[in-house]
Every structure is written in structure tokens, then in C-alpha cells.
N, C-alpha and C positions, 0 to 999 in steps of 0.2 A: 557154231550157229549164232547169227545175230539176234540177240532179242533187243526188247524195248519196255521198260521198268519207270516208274513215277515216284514221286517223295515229295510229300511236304516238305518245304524246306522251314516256312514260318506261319504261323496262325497271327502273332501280333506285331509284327514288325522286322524282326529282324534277323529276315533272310541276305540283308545286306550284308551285315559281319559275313555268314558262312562265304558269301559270292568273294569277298575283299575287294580290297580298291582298283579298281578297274576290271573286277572281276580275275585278279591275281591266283585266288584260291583254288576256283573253279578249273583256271589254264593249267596249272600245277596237277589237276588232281588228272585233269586228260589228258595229259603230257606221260603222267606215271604208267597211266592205266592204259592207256588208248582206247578210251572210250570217246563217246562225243555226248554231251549236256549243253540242253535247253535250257533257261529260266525264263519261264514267264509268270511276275508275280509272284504268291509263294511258292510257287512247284515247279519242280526241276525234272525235265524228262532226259532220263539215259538211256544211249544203243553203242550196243557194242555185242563181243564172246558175253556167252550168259555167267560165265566164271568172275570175266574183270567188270560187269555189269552189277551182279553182285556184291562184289566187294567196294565197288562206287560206291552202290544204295548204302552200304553201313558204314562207310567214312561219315557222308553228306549226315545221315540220322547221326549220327558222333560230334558233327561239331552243330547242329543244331539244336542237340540238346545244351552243348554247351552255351552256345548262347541264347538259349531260354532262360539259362540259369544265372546270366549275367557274367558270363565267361568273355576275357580278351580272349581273341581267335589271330594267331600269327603264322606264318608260315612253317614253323615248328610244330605247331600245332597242327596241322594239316598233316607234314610229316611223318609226325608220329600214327597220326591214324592209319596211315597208309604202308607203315611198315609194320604195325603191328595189328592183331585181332582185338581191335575195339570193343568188338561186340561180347566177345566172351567175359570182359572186364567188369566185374561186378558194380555198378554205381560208378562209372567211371567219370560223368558229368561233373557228378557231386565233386571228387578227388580233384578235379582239376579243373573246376571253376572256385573253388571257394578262397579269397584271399588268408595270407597266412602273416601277410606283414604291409604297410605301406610305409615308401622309404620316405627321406625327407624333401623328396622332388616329387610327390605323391603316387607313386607307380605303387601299382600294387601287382607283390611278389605270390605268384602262386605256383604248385607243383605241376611244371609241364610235361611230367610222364607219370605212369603208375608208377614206377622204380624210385622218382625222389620223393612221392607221399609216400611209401613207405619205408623209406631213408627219414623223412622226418618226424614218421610215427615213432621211428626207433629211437632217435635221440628225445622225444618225450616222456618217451615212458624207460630210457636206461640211463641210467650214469656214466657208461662208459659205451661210446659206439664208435666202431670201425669200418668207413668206408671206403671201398678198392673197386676202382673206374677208373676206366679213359678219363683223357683230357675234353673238357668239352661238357660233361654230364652235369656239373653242378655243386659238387660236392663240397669246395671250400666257401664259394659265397652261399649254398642253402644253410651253411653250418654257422658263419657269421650271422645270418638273420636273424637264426635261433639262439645266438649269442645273445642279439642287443633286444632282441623282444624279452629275453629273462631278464636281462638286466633291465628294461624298462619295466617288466613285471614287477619287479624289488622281489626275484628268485636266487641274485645273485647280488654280492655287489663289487666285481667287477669282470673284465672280459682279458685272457692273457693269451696271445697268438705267438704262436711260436713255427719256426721252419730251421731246417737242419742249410747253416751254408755252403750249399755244397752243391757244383754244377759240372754238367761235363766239359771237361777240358778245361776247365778254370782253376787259377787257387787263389784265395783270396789277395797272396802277399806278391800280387804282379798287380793287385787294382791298387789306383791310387787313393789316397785319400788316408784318415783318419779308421779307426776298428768301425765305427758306425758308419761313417761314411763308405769301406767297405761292403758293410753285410747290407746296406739299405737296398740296393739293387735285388739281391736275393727275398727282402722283404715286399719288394712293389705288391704285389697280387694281392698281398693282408689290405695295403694301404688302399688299392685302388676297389675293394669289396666298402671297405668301412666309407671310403669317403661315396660312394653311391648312395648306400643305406642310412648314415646316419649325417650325411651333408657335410662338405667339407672343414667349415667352419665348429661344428660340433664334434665332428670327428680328432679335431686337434683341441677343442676343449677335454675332451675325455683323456687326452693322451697325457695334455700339461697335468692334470689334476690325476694322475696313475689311474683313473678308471678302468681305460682300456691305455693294456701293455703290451707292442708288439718286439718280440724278443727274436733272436737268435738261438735256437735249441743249446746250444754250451750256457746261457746264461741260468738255463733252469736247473741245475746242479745246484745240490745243497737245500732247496728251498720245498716249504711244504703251503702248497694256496688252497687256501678254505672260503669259501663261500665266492667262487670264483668259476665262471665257465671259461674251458680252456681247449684249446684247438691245435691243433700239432696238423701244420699242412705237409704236404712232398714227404710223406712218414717213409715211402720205400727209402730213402736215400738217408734213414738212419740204419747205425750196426745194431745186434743184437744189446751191447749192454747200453744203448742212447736209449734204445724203446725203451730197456726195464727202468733206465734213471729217470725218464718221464713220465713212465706208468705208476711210480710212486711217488711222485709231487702230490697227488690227489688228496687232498685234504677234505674233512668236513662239509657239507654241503653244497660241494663242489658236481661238476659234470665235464666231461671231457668227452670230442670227439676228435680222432685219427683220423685221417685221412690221404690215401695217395694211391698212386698208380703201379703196381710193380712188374707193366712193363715196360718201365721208363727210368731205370735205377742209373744212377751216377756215378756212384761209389768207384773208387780205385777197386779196381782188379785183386781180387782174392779177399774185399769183403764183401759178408752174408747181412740182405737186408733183413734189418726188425722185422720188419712189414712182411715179411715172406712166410718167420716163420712163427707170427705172435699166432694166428690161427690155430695150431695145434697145441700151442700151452693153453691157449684160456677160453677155449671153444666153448667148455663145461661147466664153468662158472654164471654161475647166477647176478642180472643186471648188468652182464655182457652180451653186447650183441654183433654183427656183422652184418651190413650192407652191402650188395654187389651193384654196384651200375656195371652198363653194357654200352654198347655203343648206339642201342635201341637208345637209350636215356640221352644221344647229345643231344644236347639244345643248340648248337653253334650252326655257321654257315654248314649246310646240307654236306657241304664238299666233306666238310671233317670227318663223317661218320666214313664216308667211302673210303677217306684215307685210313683211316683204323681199320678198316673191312680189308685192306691190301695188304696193310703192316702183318695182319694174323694169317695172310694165305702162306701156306709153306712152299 
């Protein structure tokens, strides 16, 4: 049955964010839904089934609040509304409009799903948090923000980013180059997070002066860092005893977050990822926590989630 439903979209102005640039948002949301919207002014009238009519009206009231509240509105944004129950989400305006970082190109970084506000509730209030997502969700640049906002805090004083080298079908000793210039490649995603956030010029000041340390997971053997936030990316594609030798660097006033995918493990045949099985040792431990992103939480081109949506059909 066809109805027809109304919504403020703005009282003071800024019904344009929700419409987007050429009315981008709007075509998106009628394209999903197959409904058909009107804007005239503040208010936007929808017709369509009363079902996809309905769930228009509380996308449209979803990103309206967010830009009341001074929320960027992107295509992601929209996205998200529209795959998930907005409306049930408690304060979901607040969550994800409020900035959380602005980098050194002034962008201000904020949580584009409920799943990464509270991915990064977790790493504020734990020392040690583990999060396991798809590619796509956020997990290692949310985790660097929250690196260099502590260290801009004076929380920490310095930042040490570590990745296991280790890729499918690759060994290191067919790349050419030098050991660093080997493992560099496997390192790009640390470097290309830091130099977003913290500007690329700054980001290699921190590096010459040991501030921020981006390593090779073999290199954190032996070592114990205190007063350092520490980040272990692509964790699936460590073995059991990499996890425990980097779960015990933790030092003093330290904070570490894990991070990776385990359905995307690299490892030679017949090893057992860390990342599989740290869940079940240290679930019960107190100022240990666990994060799940889903493929609800990509932020990436829309394509991505659909392709993780296929990778999981059996």
C-alpha cells in the first residue's frame, strides 16, 4: 500500500547537509529504499510501501539530527543509516557527531558507526583492547588517533606500532632491498595513518626523535615499554607464542591495542593464529576488553561491505 509521510528535515538551516551536493543523499537513500522524496524547503515529503516509507522517515530524522548537532553527513553516513536501526540507537546524534580528534589538515575525525564509538569507549577506559573486523571498519587508523591524542595529552610519552611481516605468498627474502627496506612495504598502512593525522612533516619528526616507533613485530622481543601506547596491527597473522611475547612488553603506564581480521590469516599452513585463540585465555581478566566490528561498521566505498557480505555466504 502506497502511503505518503512528511519530516522536517531543518528549522535553522541545514537541511542542505542531509539533501548533499546535488542532492547526492536524498538519490541514495531512493535508490535503496524505492521510495520517492520531495524537498521543498525544510520538509521533505515521502511515498512509497508504508514499510520502506517508514524507514525513510528515520534515516532522513537520523541525519538531521546529526546535522543539528554539527555532524559532517557523508555518504557513509547515510549508509549506515540505512543498514542499520538508527532509531533504536540510544543518543546516536551525540555518538556521531561529536569530534574526537582534528588532524593536522584540519579534518575532524569522528565515530562513523555506533561499533567504532564504542570501540573507542573501550580503549579509554582499558589498557589492553582487542579489536577483530573486516577490512574497511576502522580499526587501525581509530586506534592511531587515539595514540596521538594521548600522546598529545602528555598520557603517554611515546607511540610504538608494530605489524607481524608476514603476507600471503610473500617471503620477505625474494624482496629486494636491505631488512628495513624489506619490512617497509608491510609497514605502509602505520605510515600512511600517521602521516594523515599527524601531518607528514611531523610525523617524521616523531619518528627521527623515537617518539613514534614503527617496528616489525620480531623487533619487540626482549623489550619492556612503559609509559608508551602501543598498537599491534594484522594481529591474526601472529602465532600463539608472537601474541604472548607482545602481550608482555607492557610496561607501566602503558596501553595497548590489538588489532586485526581472522578472516584474513596469512600464516604458512599448519600455524594457529594468536588472534584466534587470545579470546579464550584472557576474556575474564579484568581492564581487558574485546571489540567486534562487522561489516555494518565499513566506512569504505559501499562496494566493500557487499564484498565481505559474499566472502561470508557459504
Amino acid at each position: 500500500m502506497e502511503v505518503e509521510e512528511k519530516i522536517t528535515l531543518s528549522e535553522n538551516g541545514q537541511a542542505v547537509e542531509v539533501l548533499g551536493e546535488q542532492d547526492s543523499h536524498i538519490r541514495l537513500i531512493e535508490q535503496e529504499l524505492g521510495v520517492k522524496i520531495v524537498v521543498r524547503g525544510g520538509e521533505a515529503s515521502i511515498s512509497g510501501p508504508a514499510e520502506r516509507t517508514a524507514k525513510c522517515k528515520q534515516v532522513l530524522r537520523y541525519l538531521a539530527d546529526i546535522a543539528a548537532k554539527g555532524g559532517e553527513i557523508t555518504s557513509a553516513t547515510v549508509a549506515y543509516g540505512l543498514k542499520t536501526n538508527v532509531a533504536a540507537e540510544e543518543k546516536i546524534a551525540d555518538k556521531l557527531s561529536t569530534p574526537i580528534f582534528v588532524t593536522a589538515k584540519g579534518k575532524q575525525v569522528r565515530a562513523k558507526t555506533v561499533g567504532q564509538y564504542d570501540y573507542l569507549e573501550k580503549i579509554r577506559k582499558n589498557d589492553l583492547t582487542f579489536c577483530i573486523g573486516p577490512a574497511g571498519t576502522g580499526k587501525t587508523y581509530l586506534a592511531v588517533v587515539m595514540a596521538v591524542q594521548a600522546l598529545k595529552n602528555k598520557e603517554v610519552r611515546r607511540i610504538v606500532l608494530a605489524r607481524p611481516a608476514v603476507e600471503a605468498g610473500e617471503k620477505l627474502g625474494f624482496l629486494p632491498g636491505d631488512l628495513q627496506e624489506k619490512v617497509n612495504p608491510y609497514l605502509r598502512p602505520v605510515y600512511d595513518a600517521l602521516d594523515d593525522i599527524l601531518g607528514y612533516d611531523m610525523a617524521r619528526k616523531y619518528m627521527e626523535r623515537n617518539i613514534v616507533e614503527v617496528v616489525p613485530l620480531a623487533y619487540m622481543r626482549g623489550r619492556t615499554l612503559e609509559d608508551a601506547f602501543i598498537i599491534l596491527d594484522e594481529a591474526q597473522n601472529t602465532t600463539s607464542p608472537q601474541m604472548k611475547m607482545f602481550l608482555t612488553r607492557l610496561g607501566m603506564g602503558s596501553k595497548a591495542v590489538i588489532t586485526g581480521d581472522v578472516t584474513q590469516i596469512d600464516l604458512p599452513k599448519g600455524d594457529f593464529s594468536g588472534l584466534a585463540e587470545v579470546e579464550q585465555k584472557l576474556k575474564n581478566i579484568p581492564g581487558i576488553t574485546f571489540s567486534y566490528l562487522t561489516k555494518v561498521d565499513v566506512v569504505r566505498h559501499p562496494l566493500v561491505e557487499k564484498i565481505i557480505a559474499a566472502y561470508e555466504e557459504k
